[in-house]
C-alpha positions as CSV (number, residue, x, y, z in Angstrom):
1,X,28.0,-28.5,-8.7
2,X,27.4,-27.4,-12.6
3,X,24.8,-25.0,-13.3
4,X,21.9,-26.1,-15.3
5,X,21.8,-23.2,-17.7
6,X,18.7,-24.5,-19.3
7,X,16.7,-24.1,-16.6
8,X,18.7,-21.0,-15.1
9,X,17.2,-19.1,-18.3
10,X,13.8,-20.6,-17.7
11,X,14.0,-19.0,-14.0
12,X,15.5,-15.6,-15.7
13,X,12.6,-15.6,-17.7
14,X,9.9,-16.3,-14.9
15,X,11.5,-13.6,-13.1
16,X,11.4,-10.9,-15.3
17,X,7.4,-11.8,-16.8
18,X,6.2,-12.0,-13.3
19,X,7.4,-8.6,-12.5
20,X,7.3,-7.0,-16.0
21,X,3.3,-6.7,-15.6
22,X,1.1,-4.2,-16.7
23,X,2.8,-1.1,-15.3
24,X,6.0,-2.3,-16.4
25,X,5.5,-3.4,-20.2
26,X,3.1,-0.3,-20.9
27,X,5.6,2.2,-19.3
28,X,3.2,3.5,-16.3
29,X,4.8,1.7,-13.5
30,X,7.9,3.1,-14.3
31,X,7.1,6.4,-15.4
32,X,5.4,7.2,-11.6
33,X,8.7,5.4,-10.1
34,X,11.4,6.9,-12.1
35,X,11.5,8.5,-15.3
36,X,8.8,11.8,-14.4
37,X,12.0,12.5,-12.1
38,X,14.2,12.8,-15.1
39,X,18.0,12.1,-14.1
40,X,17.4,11.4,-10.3
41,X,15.1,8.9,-11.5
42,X,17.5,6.8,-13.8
43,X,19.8,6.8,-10.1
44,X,17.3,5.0,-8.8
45,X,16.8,2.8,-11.1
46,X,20.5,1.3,-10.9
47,X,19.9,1.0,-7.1
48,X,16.5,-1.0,-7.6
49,X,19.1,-3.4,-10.2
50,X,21.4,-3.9,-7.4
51,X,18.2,-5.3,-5.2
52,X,16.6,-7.5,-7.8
53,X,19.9,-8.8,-8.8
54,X,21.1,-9.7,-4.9
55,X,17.8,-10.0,-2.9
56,X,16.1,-12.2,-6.0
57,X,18.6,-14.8,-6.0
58,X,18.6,-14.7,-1.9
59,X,15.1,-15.1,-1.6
60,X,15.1,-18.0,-4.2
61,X,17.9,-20.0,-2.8
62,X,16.5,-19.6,1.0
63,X,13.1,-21.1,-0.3
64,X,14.8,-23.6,-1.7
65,X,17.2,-24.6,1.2
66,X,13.9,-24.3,3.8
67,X,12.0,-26.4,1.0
68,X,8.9,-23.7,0.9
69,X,5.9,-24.9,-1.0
70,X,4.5,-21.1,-1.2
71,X,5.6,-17.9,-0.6
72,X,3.4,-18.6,3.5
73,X,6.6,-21.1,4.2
74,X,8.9,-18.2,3.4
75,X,7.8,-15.4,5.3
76,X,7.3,-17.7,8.3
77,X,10.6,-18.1,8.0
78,X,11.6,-14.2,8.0
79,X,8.8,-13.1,10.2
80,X,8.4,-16.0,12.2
81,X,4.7,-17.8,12.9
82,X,2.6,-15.2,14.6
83,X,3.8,-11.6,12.5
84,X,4.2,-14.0,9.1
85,X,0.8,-14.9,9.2
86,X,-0.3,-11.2,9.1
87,X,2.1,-10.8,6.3
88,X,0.6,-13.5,4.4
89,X,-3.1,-11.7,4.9
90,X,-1.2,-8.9,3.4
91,X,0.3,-10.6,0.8
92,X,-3.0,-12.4,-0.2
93,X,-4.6,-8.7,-0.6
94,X,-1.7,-7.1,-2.4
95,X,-1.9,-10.1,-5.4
96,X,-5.8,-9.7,-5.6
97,X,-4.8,-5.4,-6.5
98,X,-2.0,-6.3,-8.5
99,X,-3.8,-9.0,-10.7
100,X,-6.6,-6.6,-11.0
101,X,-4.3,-3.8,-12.4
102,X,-2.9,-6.4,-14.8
103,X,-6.7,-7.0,-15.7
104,X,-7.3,-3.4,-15.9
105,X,-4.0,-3.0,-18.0
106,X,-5.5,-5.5,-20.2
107,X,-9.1,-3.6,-20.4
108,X,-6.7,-0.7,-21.2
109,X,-4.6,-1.8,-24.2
110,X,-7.7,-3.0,-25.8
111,X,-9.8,0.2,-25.1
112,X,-6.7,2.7,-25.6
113,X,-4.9,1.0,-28.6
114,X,-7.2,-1.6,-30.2
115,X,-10.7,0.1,-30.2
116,X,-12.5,-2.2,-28.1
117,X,-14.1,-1.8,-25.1
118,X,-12.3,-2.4,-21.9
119,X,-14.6,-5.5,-20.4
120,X,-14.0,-7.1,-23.5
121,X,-10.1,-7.4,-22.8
122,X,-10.5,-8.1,-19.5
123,X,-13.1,-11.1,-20.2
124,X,-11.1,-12.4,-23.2
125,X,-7.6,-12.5,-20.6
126,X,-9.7,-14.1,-18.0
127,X,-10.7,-16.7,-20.5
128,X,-7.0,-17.6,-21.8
129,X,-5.5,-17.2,-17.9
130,X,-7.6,-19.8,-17.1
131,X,-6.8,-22.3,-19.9
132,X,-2.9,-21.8,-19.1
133,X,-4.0,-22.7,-15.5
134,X,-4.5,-25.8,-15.9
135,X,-2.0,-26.4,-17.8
136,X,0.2,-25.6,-14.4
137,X,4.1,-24.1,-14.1
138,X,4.5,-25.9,-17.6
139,X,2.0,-23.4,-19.0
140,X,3.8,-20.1,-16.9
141,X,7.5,-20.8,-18.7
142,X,6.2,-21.6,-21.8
143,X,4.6,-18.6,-21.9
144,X,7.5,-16.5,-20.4
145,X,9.8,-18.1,-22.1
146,X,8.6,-17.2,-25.9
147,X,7.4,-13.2,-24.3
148,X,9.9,-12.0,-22.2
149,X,13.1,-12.2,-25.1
150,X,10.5,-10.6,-27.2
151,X,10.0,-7.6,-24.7
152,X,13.6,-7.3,-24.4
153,X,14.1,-7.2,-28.2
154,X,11.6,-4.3,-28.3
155,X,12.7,-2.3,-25.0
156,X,16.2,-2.3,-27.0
157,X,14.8,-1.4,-30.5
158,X,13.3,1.6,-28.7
159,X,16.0,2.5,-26.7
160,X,18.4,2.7,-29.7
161,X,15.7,5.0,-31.7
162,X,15.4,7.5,-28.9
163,X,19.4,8.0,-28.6
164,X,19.4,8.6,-32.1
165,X,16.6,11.3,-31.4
166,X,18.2,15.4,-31.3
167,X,18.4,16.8,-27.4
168,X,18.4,13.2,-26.2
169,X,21.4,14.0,-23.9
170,X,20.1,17.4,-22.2
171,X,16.5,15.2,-21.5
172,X,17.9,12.0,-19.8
173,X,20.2,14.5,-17.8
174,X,17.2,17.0,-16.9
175,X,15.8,16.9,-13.9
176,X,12.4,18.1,-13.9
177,X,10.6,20.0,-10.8
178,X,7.9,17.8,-8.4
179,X,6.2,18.8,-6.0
180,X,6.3,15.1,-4.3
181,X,10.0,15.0,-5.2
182,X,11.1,13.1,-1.8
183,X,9.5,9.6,-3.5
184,X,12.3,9.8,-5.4
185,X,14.4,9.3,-3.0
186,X,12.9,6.0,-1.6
187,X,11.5,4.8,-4.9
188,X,14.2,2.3,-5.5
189,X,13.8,0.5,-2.2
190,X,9.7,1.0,-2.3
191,X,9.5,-0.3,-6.1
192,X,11.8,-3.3,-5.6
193,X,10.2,-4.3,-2.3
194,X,7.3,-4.3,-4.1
195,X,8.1,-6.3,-6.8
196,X,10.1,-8.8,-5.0
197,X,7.5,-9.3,-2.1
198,X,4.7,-10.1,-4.8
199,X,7.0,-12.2,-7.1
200,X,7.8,-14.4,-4.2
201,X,4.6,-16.1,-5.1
202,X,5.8,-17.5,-8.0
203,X,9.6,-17.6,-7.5
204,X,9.3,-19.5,-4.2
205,X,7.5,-22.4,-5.3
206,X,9.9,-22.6,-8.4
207,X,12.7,-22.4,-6.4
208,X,12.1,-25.2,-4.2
209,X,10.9,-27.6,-7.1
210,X,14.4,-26.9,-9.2
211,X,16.1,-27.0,-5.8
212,X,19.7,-27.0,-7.3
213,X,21.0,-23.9,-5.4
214,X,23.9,-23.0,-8.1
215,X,21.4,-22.7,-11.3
216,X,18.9,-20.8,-8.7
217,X,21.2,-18.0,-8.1
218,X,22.0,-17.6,-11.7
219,X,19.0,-17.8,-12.1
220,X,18.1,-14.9,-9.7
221,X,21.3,-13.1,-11.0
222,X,20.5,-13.5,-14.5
223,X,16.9,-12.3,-14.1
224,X,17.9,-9.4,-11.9
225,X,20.4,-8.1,-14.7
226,X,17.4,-8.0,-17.2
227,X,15.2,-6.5,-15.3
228,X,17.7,-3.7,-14.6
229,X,18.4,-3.2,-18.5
230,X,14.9,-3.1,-19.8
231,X,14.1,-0.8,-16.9
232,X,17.1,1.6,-18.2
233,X,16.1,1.2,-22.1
234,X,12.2,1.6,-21.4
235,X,13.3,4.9,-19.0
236,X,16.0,6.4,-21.7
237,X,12.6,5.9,-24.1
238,X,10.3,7.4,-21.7
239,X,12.0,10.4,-21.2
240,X,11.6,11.8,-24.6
241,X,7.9,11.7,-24.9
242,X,6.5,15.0,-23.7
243,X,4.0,14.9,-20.9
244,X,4.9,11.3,-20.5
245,X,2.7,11.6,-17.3
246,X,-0.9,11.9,-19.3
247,X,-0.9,8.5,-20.9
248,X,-2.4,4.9,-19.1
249,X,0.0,2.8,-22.0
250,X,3.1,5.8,-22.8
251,X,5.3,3.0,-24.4
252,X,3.0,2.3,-26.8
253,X,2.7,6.3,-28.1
254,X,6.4,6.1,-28.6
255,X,5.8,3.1,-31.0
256,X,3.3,4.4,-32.8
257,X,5.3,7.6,-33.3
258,X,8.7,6.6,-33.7
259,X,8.3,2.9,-34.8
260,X,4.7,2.8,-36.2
261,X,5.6,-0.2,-38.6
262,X,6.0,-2.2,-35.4
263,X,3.3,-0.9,-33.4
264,X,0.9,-3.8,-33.5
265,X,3.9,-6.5,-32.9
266,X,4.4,-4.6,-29.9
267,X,1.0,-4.2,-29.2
268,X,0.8,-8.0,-28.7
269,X,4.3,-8.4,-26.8
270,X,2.5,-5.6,-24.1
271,X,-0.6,-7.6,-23.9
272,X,1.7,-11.1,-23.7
273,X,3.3,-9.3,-20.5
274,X,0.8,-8.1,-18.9
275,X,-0.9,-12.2,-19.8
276,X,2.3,-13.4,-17.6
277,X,1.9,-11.4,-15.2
278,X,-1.9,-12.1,-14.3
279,X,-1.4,-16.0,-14.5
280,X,2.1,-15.4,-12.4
281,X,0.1,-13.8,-9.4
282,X,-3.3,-16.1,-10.1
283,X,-0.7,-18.9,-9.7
284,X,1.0,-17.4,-6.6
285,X,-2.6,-16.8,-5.0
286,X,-4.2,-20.1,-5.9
287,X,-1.6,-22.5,-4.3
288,X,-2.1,-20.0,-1.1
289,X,-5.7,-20.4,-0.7
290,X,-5.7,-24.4,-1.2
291,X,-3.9,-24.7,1.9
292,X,-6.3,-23.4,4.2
293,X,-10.1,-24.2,1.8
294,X,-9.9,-27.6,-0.2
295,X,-11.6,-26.5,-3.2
296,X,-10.9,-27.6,-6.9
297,X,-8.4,-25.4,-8.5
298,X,-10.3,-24.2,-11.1
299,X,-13.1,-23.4,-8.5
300,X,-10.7,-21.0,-6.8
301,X,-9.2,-19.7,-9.9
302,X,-12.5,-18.6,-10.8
303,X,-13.5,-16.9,-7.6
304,X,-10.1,-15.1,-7.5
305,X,-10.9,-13.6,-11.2
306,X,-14.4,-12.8,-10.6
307,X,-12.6,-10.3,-7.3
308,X,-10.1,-9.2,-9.3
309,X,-12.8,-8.5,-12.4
310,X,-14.8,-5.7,-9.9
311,X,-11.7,-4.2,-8.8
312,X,-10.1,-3.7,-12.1
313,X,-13.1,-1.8,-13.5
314,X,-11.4,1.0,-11.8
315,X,-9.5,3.3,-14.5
316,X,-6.0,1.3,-14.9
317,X,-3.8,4.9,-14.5
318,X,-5.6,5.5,-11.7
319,X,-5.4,2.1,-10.1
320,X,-1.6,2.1,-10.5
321,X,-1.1,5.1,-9.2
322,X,-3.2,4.4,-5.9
323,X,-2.1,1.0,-5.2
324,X,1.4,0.6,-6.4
325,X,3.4,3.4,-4.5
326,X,1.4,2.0,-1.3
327,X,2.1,-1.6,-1.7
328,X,5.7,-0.7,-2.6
329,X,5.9,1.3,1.3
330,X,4.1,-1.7,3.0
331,X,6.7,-3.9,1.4
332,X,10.0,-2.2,2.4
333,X,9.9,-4.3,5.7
334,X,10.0,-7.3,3.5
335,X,13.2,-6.6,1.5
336,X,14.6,-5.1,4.9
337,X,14.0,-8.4,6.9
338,X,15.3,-10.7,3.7
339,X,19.1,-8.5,3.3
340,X,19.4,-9.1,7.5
341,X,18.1,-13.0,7.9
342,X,21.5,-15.5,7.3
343,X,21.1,-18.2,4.7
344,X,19.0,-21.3,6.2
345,X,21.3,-24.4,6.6
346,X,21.0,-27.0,3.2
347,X,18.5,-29.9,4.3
């Protein structure tokens, strides 16, 4: 069968904006996974490539063979009716945190970076999410699709700066003291997991609506490679700002300092991914709830943001670093159960 490159790209690009979120494009997320452990930390990060790139396309192409119209179908499938259920409670909770760190993100880059106050970003992102809502999964790849080449551009502009920088070398190989060091060691798995277990919520419903299996796995395969190389560009910048662990939005303090004519471009590319990502899981969430409460979308959008809105009043650094690394444990079971379950049988 011939791969539809096309739309292989536009499910690449899905991908990598529904997981390049907040804590992603600003540089937190992956600063507490990997780069505050210097050396041991870019390790990991190869290993968590290996998962996106093999369990993303796997996950994509089962929902597509078992025709899953959510992310509920799929996990039904893995966990079976009684323990998939509970998973999809789970779930359910775990998008309402991570969409209101995306909105706290959001609160951030305008507070931190703009000058504005923090409930003005989140109101103003609330606003557009909901406008791109109704415009559907047209409205999700459009915006991912003009974004996500963007953030790579940027992620590789940076990268090539810092290797220019002096004592480059001795800080990519350094491996700095923590007192927590054992996360390291499971970081790859927990940050994957995490990621692919809340992606699903998008990727699923994709998946079964392009349904040719050849341009999903490309797809999945394409999308995992990029993921792996701006996580290696953003981590080879990270590790050159000092005290990289004291700032909510790091990659943007390299900009400004290393790349200041470019600072506001990238400014906007941030804010565009962390935009992705909150519509991505909105999305995800939405099509959830409609199959158990028969509401009008736009009804249940706006209940979901006005949750998310109370919770991501919280300070965004500290948010992350509460609710990620425990979301990421919760999910290991997740990516454990998708590597062991055989592919489903084509309809």
């Amino acid at each position: 069968m011939k791969t539809n490159w096309g739309a292989a790209f536009q499910i690449a690009a899905v991908y990598v904006g529904t997981v390049v979120g907040a804590g992603f494009a600003t540089g937190r997320e992956i600063v507490e996974f990997f780069s505050r452990f210097g050396f041991i930390g870019f390790i990991s990060i190869l290993m968590s490539g290996y998962i996106f790139i093999f369990l993303g396309s796997k996950l994509m192409v089962i929902a597509a063979r078992i025709e899953a119209a959510s992310y509920q179908e799929l996990n039904e499938y893995l966990f079976g009716k009684l323990f998939g259920s509970v998973i999809n409670l789970l779930m359910l909770l775990m998008l309402l945190g991570v969409c209101a760190v995306m909105l706290s993100g959001a609160g951030a880059v305008f507070e931190e970076q703009i000058g504005l106050s923090k409930y003005t970003g989140i109101l103003i992102t609330i606003g557009l999410s909901i406008l791109v809502m109704i415009l559907g999964t047209k409205g999700i790849f459009a915006v991912n699709t003009f974004v996500v080449p963007m953030m790579i551009a940027f992620s590789f502009l940076l990268m090539i700066i810092s290797i220019s920088l002096p004592n480059f070398a001795n800080q990519v190989l350094f491996i700095p003291f923590a007192e927590d060091g054992w996360k390291a060691v499971v970081a790859p798995f927990s940050y994957a997991a995490m990621n692919l277990s809340l992606a699903q919520a998008v990727l699923v419903p994709i998946a079964a609506e392009i349904k040719d299996e050849q341009t999903i796995r490309w797809g999945g395969v394409l999308g995992g490679t990029a993921l792996t190389i701006i996580l290696i560009s953003s981590h080879f910048t990270l590790v050159m700002l000092p005290n990289l662990e004291s700032y909510q939005i790091p990659m943007a303090v390299i900009m400004r300092t290393i790349a200041s004519s470019f600072f506001w471009i990238y400014v906007f590319v941030i804010y565009g991914e962390i935009f992705t990502s909150v519509i991505g899981n909105v999305f995800g969430i939405e099509r959830q709830v409609s199959k158990y409460i028969a509401l009008p979308s736009i009804i249940t959008v706006s209940i979901i943001f006005i949750i998310c809105f109370f919770i991501s009043l919280i300070n965004y650094g500290k948010l992350l670093a509460y609710l990620y690394p425990i979301f990421g444990y919760l999910s290991i079971i997740f990516i454990i159960l998708l590597w062991m379950k055989p592919l489903a049988e084509r309809n």
